[in-house]
N, C-alpha and C positions, 0 to 999 in steps of 0.2 A: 421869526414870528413878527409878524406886521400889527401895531396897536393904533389904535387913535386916540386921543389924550381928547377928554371931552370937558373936561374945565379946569380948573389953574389949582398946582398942588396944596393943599394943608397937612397942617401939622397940629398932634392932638398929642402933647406931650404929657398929658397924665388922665386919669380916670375922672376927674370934673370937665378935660376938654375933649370928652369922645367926640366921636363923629360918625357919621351913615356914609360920611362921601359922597354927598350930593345925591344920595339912598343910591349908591350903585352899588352892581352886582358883581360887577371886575374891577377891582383894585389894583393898580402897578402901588408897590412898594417899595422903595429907594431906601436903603440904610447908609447913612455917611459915618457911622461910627457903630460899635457892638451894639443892641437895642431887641429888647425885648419887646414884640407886639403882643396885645390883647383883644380878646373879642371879647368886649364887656357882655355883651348878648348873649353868648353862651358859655363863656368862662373858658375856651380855647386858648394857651398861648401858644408864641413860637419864637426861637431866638432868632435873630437876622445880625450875617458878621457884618462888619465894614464893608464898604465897595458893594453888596449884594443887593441887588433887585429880583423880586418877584412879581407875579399876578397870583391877588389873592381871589378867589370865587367865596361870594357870602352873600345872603338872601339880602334885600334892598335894606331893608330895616334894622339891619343887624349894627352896633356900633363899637367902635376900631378906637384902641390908643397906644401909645408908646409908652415906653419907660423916659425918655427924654425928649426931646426936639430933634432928634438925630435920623428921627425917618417922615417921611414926607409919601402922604398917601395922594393918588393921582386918579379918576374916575377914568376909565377908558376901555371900549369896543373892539372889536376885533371886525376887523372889515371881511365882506362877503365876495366871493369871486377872485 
């Protein structure tokens, strides 16, 4: 799967430092250690091990935190053709 990273990672290591992710709607998620994520927006969590990245899909507005510093959220596209 081919991504475009469309601005530089943050980290929102607890529930005062959510984030929208630059209100994007594709999230890459990088876990450098065990780490619990939250959608403070809708109260969805999910666990992420060590080493593990996803793409998370979430309405633009919706805002993202970790349980520690340990994951690093990325805004990015998935290119056409």
């Amino acid at each position: 799967m081919e991504l475009r990273p469309l601005n530089a990672k943050v980290t929102a290591n607890s529930s005062s430092a959510k984030t929208n992710v630059d209100l994007a709607t594709s999230v890459y998620i990088c876990a450098t250690d065990d780490v619990l994520i939250t959608n403070h927006t809708t109260g969805a969590t999910l666990q992420m091990h060590e080493n593990q990245a996803i793409v998370l899909q979430k309405a633009a507005g919706e805002e993202l935190f970790a349980s520690s510093a340990n994951a690093h959220f990325t805004k990015v596209a998935y290119p056409r053709g």
